[in-house]
N, C-alpha and C positions, 0 to 999 in steps of 0.2 A: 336177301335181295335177289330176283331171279337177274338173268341174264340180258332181258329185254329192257329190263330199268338201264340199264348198262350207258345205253345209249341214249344219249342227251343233246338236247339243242345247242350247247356250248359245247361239245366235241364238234357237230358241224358248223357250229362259227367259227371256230380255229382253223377250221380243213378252208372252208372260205377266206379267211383272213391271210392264212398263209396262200393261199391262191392270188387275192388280188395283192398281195405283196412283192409275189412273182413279177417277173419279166415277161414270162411267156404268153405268148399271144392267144394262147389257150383257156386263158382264166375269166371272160366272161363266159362262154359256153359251160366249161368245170364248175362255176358259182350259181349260173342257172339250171344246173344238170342239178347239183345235190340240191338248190330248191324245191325241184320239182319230186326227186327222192323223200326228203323231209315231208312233203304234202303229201306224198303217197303214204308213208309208213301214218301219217296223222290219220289221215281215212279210213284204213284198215286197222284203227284201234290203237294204237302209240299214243293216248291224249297228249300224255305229258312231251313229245314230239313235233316241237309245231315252229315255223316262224317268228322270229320278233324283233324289237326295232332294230338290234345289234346286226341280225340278219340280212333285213331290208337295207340297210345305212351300206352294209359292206358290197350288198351286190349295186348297189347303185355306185360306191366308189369304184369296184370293181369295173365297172359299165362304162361312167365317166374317163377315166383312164385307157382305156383303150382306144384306138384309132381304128378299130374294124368299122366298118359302113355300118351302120344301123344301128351303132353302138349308144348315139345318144338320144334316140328316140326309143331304146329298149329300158334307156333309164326315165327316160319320162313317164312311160309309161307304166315302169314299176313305183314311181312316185304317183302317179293316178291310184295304182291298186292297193297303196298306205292310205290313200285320202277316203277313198272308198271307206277302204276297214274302218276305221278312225270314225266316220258317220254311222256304220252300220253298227260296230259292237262297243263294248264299255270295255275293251281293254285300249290299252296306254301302248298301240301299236301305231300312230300318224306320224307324219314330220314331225322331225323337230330341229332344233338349231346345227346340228351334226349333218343334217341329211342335206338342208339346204347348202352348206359350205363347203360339199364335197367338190 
């Protein structure tokens, strides 16, 4: 196994999870920063590298829980770009019961 397999979608769910678990008022920008990390490494070739629902569910709780100004229109509109996905491709990336309940 090379070194690059290494790194897994489920390593950055936990680096996220333990972010919105935090206190700190830092952890929706931290949960959108390694999103944006994650898409990058996917585009550049990482297939097996990508978002999913575990992802999208945490930055949106992430988002929801905070008190920053913007904070719940940044989660809506990461529930737009699950609805989006969800229409556009055949994977089992949309809402689901989890997402709506955060």
């Amino acid at each position: 196994m090379e070194n690059d397999e290494l790194i897994k979608t489920e390593l950055y769910n936990a680096v996220m999870k333990a972010w919105s678990r935090s206190k700190d008022n830092r952890a929706p920008e931290q949960v959108l920063n390694l999103l944006q990390h994650m898409e990058g490494l996917n585009q550049e070739g990482y297939s097996h590298l990508k978002p999913d629902l575990f992802t999208y569910n945490t930055i949106i709780s992430t988002l929801s829980k905070s008190r920053k100004p913007g904070s719940a229109y940044k989660a809506e509109a990461m529930l737009d770009v699950m609805r989006k996905m969800a229409d556009e491709s055949d994977e089992n990336i949309g809402p689901d019961t989890i997402t709506y309940s955060r």
